[in-house]
C-alpha positions in Angstrom: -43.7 -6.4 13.4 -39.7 -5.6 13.7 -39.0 -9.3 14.5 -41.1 -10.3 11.4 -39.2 -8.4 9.0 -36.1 -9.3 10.5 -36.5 -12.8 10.2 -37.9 -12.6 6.5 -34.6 -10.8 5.8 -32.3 -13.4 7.2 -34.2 -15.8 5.6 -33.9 -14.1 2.8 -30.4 -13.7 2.8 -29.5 -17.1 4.1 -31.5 -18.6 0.5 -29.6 -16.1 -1.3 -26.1 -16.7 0.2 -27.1 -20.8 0.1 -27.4 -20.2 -3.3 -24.8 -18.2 -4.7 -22.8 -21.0 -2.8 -24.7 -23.8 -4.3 -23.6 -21.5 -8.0 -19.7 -21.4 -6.9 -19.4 -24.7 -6.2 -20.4 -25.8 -9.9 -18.6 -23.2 -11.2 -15.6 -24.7 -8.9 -15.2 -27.9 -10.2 -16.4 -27.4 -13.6 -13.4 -25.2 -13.4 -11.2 -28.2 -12.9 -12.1 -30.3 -15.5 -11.7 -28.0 -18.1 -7.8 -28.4 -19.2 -5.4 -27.7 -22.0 -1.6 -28.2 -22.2 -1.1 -23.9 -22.5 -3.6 -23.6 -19.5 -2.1 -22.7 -16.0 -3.0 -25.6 -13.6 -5.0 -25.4 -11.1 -3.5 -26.3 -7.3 -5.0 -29.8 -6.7 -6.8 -29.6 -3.1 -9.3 -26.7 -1.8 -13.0 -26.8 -0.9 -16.0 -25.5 -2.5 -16.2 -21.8 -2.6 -13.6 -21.2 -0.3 -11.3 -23.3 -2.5 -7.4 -22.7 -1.1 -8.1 -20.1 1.8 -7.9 -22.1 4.7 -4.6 -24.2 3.7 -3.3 -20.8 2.6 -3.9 -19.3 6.0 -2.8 -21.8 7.9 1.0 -21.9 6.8 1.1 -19.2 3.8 4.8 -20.4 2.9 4.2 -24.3 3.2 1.4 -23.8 0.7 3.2 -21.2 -1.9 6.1 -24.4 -1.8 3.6 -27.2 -2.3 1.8 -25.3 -5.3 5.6 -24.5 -6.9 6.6 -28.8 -6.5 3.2 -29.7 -8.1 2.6 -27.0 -10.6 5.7 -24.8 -11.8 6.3 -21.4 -11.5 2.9 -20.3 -12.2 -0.5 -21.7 -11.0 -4.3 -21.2 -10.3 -5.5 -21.1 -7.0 -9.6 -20.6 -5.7 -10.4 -17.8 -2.6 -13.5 -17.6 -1.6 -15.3 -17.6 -5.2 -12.6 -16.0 -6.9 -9.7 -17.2 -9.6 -6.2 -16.3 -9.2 -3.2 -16.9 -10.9 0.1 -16.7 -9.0 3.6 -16.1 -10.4 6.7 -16.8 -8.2 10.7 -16.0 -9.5 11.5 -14.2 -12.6 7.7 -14.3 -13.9 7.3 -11.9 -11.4 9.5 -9.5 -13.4 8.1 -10.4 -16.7 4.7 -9.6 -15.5 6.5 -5.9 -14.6 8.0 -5.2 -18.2 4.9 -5.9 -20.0 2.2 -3.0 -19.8 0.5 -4.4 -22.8 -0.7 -7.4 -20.7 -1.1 -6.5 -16.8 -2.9 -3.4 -16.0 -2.0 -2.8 -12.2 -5.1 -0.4 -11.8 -7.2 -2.9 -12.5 -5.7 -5.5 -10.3 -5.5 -3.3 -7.1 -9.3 -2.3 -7.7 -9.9 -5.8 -7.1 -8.6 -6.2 -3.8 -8.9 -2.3 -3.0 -12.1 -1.3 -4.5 -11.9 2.4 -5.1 -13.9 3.0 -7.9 -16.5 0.9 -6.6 -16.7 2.3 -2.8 -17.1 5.3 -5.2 -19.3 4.6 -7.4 -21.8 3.3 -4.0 -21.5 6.1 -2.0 -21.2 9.3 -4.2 -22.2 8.3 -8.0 -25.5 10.2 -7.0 -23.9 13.3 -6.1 -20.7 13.0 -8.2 -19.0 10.7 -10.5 -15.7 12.8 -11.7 -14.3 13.2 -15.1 -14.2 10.2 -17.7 -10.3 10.8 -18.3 -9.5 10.7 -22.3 -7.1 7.9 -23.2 -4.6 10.8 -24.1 -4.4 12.4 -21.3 -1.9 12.8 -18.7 -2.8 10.7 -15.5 -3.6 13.4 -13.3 -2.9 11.3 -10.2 0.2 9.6 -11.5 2.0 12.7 -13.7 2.2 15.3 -10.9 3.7 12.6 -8.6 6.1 12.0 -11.4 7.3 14.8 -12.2 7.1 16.6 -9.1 8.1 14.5 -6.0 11.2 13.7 -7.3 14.4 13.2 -4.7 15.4 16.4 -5.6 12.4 18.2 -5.1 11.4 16.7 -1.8 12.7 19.5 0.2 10.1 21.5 -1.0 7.9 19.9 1.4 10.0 19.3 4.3 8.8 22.2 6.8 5.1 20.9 6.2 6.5 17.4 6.9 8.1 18.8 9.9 5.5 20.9 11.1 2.6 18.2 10.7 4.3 15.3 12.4 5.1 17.9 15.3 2.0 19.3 15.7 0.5 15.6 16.1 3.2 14.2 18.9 2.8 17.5 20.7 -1.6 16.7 20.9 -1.3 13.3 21.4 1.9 11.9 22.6 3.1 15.0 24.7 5.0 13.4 27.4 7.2 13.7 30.0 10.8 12.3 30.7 10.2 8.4 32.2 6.6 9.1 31.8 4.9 6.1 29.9 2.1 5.3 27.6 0.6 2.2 26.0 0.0 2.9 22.3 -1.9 2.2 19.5 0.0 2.4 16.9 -1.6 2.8 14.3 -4.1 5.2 15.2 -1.1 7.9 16.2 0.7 7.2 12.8 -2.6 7.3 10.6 -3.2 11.0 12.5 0.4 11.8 11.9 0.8 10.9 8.2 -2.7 12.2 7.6 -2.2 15.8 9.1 1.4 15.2 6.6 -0.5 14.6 3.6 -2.9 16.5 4.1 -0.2 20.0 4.1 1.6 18.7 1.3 -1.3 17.0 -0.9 -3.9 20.0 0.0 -1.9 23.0 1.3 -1.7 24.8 4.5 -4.9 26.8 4.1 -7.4 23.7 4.7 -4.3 21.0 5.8 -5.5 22.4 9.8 -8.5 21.6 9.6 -8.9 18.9 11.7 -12.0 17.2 10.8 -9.9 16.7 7.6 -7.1 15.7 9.3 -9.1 13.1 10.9 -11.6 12.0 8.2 -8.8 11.4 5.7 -7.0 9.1 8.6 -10.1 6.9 8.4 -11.2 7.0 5.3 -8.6 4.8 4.1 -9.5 2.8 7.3 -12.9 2.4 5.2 -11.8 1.6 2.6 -9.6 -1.2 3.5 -13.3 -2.5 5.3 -15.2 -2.2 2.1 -12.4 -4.1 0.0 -12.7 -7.1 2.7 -16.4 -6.4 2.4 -16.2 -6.6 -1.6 -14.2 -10.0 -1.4 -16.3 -11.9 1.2 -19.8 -11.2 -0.1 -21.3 -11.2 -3.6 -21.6 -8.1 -5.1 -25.3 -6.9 -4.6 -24.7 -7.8 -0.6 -21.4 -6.0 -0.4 -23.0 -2.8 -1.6 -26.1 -2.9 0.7 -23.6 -3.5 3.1 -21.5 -0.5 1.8 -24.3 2.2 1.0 -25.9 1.7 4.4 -22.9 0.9 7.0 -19.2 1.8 5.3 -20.1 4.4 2.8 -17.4 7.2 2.5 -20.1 9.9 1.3 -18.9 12.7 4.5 -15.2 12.3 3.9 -16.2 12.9 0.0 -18.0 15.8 0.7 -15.7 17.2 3.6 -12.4 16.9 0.8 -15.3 19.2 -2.2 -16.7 21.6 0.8 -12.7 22.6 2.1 -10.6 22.3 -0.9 -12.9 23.1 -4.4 -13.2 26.8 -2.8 -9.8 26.7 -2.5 -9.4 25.7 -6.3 -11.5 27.9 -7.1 -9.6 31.1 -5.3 -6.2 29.7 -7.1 -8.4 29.6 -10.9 -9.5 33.4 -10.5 -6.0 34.3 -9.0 -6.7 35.2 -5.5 -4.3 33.2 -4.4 -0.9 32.8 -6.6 0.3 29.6 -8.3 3.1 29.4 -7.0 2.3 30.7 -3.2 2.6 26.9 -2.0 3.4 23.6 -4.3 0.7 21.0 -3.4 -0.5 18.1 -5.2 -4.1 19.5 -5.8 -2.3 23.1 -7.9 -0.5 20.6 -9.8 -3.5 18.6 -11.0 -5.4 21.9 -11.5 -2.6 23.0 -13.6 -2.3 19.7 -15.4 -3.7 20.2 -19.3 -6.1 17.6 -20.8 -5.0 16.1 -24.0 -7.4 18.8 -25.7 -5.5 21.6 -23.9 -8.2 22.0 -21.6 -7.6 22.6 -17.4 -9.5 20.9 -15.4 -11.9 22.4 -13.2 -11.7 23.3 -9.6 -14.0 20.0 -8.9 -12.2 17.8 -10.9 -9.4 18.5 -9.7 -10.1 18.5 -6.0 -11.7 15.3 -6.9 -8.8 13.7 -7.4 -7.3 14.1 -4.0 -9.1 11.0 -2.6 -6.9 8.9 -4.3 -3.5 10.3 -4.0 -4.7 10.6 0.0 -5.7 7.1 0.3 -2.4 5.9 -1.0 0.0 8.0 0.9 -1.8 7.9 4.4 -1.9 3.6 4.0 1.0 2.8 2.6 3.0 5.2 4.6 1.3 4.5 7.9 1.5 0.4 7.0 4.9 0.5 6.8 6.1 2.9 9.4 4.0 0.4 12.0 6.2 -2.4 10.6 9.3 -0.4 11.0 8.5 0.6 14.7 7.5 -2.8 15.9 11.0 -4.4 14.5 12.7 -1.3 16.4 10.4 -2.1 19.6 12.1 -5.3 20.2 15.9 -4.8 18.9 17.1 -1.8 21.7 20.4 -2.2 19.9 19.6 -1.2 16.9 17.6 1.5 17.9 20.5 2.8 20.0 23.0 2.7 16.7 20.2 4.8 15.0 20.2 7.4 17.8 23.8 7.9 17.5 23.7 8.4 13.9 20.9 11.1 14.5 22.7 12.5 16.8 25.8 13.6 14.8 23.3 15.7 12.6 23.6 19.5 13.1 19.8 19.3 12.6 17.3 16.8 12.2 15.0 16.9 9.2 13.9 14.6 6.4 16.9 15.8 4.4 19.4 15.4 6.8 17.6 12.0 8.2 17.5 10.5 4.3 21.5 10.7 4.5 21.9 8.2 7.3 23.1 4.6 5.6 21.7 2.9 8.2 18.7 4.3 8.3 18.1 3.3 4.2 19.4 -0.2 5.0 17.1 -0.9 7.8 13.8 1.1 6.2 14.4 -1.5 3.2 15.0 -4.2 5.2 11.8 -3.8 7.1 10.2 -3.1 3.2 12.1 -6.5 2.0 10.7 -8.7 5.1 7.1 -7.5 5.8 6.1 -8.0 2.8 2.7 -9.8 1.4 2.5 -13.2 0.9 0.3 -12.7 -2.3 0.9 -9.0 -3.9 1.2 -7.0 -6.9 -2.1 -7.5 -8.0 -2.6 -7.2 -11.8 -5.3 -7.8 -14.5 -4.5 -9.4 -18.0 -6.4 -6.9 -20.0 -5.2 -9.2 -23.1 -4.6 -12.9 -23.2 -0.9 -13.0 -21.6 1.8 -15.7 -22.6 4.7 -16.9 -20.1 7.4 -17.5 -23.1 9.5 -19.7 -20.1 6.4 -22.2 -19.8 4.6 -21.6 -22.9 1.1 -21.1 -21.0 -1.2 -18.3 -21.6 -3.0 -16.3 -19.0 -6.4 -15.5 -20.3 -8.0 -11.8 -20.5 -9.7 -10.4 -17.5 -7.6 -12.7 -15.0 -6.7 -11.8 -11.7 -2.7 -12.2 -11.2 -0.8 -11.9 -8.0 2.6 -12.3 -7.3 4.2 -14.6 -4.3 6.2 -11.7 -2.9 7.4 -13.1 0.4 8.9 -16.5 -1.4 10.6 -14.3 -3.8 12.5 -12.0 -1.2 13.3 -14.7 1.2 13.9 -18.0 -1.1 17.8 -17.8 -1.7 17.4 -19.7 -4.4 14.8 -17.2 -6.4 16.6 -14.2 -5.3 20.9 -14.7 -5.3 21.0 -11.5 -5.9 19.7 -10.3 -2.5 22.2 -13.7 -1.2 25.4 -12.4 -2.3 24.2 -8.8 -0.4 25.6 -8.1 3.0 28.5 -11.1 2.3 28.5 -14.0 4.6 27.9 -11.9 7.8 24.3 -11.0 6.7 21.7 -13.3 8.0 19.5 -15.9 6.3 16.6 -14.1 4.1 14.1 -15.8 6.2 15.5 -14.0 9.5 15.2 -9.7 9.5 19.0 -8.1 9.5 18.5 -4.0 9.8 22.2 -4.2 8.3 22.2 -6.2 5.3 22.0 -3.3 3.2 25.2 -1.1 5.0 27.5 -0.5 2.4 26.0 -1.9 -0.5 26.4 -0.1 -4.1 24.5 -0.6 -7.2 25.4 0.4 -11.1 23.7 3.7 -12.3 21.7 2.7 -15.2 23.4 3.8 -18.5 26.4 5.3 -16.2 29.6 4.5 -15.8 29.3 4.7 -11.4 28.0 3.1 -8.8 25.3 4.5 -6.2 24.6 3.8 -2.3 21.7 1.4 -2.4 18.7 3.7 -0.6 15.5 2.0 0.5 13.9 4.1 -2.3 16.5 1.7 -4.6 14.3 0.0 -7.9 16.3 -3.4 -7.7 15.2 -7.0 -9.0 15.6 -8.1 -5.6 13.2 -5.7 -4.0 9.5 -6.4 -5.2 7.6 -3.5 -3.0 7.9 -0.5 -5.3 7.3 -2.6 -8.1 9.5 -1.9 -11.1 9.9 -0.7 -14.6 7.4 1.2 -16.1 5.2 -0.1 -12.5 7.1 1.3 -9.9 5.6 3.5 -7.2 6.0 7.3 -8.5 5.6 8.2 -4.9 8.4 6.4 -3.3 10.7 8.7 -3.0 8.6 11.2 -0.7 6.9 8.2 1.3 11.1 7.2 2.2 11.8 10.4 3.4 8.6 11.1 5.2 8.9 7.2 6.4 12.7 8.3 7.9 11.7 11.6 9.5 9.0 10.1 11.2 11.4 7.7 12.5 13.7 9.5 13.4 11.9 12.4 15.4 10.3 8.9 17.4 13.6 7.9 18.5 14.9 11.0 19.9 12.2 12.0 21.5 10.5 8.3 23.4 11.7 4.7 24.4 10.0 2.6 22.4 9.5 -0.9 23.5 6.6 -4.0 23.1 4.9 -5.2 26.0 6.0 -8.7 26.1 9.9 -7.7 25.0 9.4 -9.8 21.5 8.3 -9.1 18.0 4.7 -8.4 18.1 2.8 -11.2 15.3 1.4 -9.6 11.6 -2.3 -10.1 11.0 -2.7 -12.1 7.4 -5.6 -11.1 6.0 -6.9 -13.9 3.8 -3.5 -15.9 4.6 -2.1 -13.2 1.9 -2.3 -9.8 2.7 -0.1 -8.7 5.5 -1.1 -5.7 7.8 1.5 -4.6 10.7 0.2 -5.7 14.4 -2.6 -5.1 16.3 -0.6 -4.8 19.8 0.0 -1.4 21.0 3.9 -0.4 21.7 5.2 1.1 24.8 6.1 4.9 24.5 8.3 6.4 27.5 9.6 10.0 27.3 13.5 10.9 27.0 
């Protein structure tokens, strides 16, 4: 009776996924004949439904290069069933000014499904506030206005404290004593038990089932938004409800930290007894002059976790793995750590090489395709007088832009004619280098938390990351306190390869590092 049903769902599925192939491929080259000289052209080449991915993934800069000979600046390219557009150059930055036309919260639920992982596994329990078009963002506000560089040092014990406590339970070792790593899994732990004391405060921040369950919820997440972009949607969230749901890390962050809320509301504990993220959301007025309640405001946690534990663990990976295999470089770091009186992310953010190399390693691993945006109006490229429609999805070509010379001079001219070629990684290019204060009359050390035209990673203007400047410092620390206290080194002695997922999305290596104790 099992194997019955199991082959009439298969057989099911394989009809439905034959034809919601059968549907792409007509809606494919139907696609293609339909033209107009303001229309964005569509890359010649590509297969039904999976339409560019392979050539993409086979050689992710050849391809960008071809699409720029044939088509422009700006061009149409099919993966797997869905339309993008692609800017490359100075589009890139007109996309950036103009927050009448691209909505990045839109765009990054595309690729990084949020509200629908959401909406799948906890709209029947809880579905959150419907935020009033006049209100304050209470994600993005607090992070404005209150991680700022000069108010990161009110978080630098807990960012102390929590990337201690993780070495010393999972990477306690002794002098010439050595372990194979995985990377990612220690960093995830350590930038989650970090978050989780800054973002949710010290009361709940030990728990370590939170501790853990935040480390993979983003893990999940990152599963569900390949899930979302493979399948068609009524497949992906069968897939979702029953295999990927986040539903326990949901409840876990409600069950520790609305009581928590709720304790700060009725003034057991004080305001100001602790600045975390979650106080300043709680605090945060609605445009009616309303405060939010203890579960709305908890609520709100999952997404300010899920961006600092991936982004920050994504990047400190790439950062370690080009430090594995340049011993040099890690040995002019050490000595610059060294001459501190003491080592914390204050006194670790003032290192100039340490800001030239961090936005080095933020300049070269970069995504082939990223940025992702939605036109939530027709939007018009004035330089080629095309139009994007409404509703598009639009990605930028990062990687050509911060390693074509002849896209970005300004990056070129950086570093003088010792620097290397902006295809090759140079931990010093940035040693040295000033910038002009905006609407001052001096010039300022170029930091990896820098917004420049020639760094696309933060984003910029109005779309820059609110959360850099803590993510830099917390990034820094973390490297630093790795240096002093291990050898760090790759099994084969080169550069470990990046994983491309899609042929656009880059995600540090899979191969675990070599950890020896100083």
């Amino acid at each position: 009776m099992a194997d019955r049903k199991q082959f009439v769902f298969i057989t099911t599925l394989s009809i439905a996924l034959g034809s919601y192939a059968v549907w792409k491929t007509h809606s494919y080259f139907s696609s293609e004949q339909r033209s107009s000289p303001s229309q964005v052209k569509l890359v010649s080449g590509g297969i039904p439904y999976f339409g560019h991915y392979f050539e993409l993934k086979r050689d992710p800069v050849a391809f960008i290069n071809r699409c720029k000979e044939e088509n422009g600046p700006a061009f149409r390219i099919h993966l797997k069933g869905k339309e993008i557009y692609v800017l490359t150059g100075s589009l890139i930055q007109d996309m950036l000014r103009q927050r009448k036309y691209y909505n990045f919260s839109l765009g990054l639920e595309s690729f990084l499904p949020m509200r629908r992982a959401l909406k799948v596994s906890y709209d029947h329990k809880y579905k959150g506030e419907r935020l009033n078009r006049r209100d304050k963002n209470p994600v993005i506000y607090p992070i404005q206005h209150n991680f700022k560089p000069d108010q990161i040092d009110i978080f630098s014990d807990r960012i102390q404290l929590g990337f201690t406590k993780v070495l010393y339970e999972q990477l306690n070792l002794q002098p010439g004593e050595k372990r194979i790593v995985p990377l990612w899994d220690l960093l995830s732990m350590g930038v989650s038990q970090i978050s989780c004391l800054a973002f949710a405060g010290s009361n709940v921040a030990y728990n370590q089932e939170l501790v853990v369950e935040m480390a993979n919820f983003t893990r999940n997440l990152q599963k569900i938004g390949m899930t979302l972009m493979t399948f068609p949607d009524w497949i992906a969230n069968f897939v979702i409800k029953h295999y990927l749901s986040v539903e326990s890390q949901l409840d876990l962050i409600m069950d520790l930290i609305v009581p928590e809320m709720e304790k700060m509301r009725s003034g057991e504990i004080s305001h100001d007894h602790e600045p975390t993220y979650v106080s300043m959301a709680l605090n945060l007025p609605k445009a009616d002059g309303e405060l939010r309640s203890p579960k709305e405001a908890a609520f709100y946690f999952r997404y300010v976790v899920m961006a600092s534990v991936h982004t920050t663990t994504q990047y400190t990976s790439f950062a370690l793995h080009e430090l594995a295999c340049r011993p040099a470089l890690v040995s002019d770091l050490r000595t610059k750590i060294e001459q501190l009186d003491k080592i914390t992310p204050e006194t670790v953010s003032q290192i100039p090489l340490m800001d030239s190399f961090l936005r080095e390693v933020l300049r070269f691993n970069t995504h082939v395709l990223g940025l992702h945006h939605k036109t939530i109006q027709d939007a018009p490229l004035p330089s080629t007088g095309q139009v994007i429609p409404s509703g598009s999805l639009v990605l930028a070509a990062s990687l050509d832009s911060h390693t074509n010379p002849e896209i970005m001079k300004e990056t070129v001219d950086i570093g003088g004619s010792s620097a290397l070629p902006l295809n090759q990684f140079d931990a010093y290019r940035y040693m040295g280098v000033y910038q002009q204060q905006k609407h001052m009359d001096k010039e300022e050390l170029m930091r990896s938390s820098t917004i420049s035209s020639e760094l696309l990673t933060f984003g910029m203007f109005s779309h820059a990351c609110p959360g850099r400047y803590f993510a830099v410092n917390e990034i820094k620390y973390i490297l630093a306190a790795l240096i002093m206290q291990y050898n760090i080194s790759t099994q084969s002695g080169e550069r470990a390869m990046d994983y491309f997922f899609g042929g656009m999305t880059r995600f540090p290596s899979r191969e675990p590092l070599v950890f020896e104790g100083r």
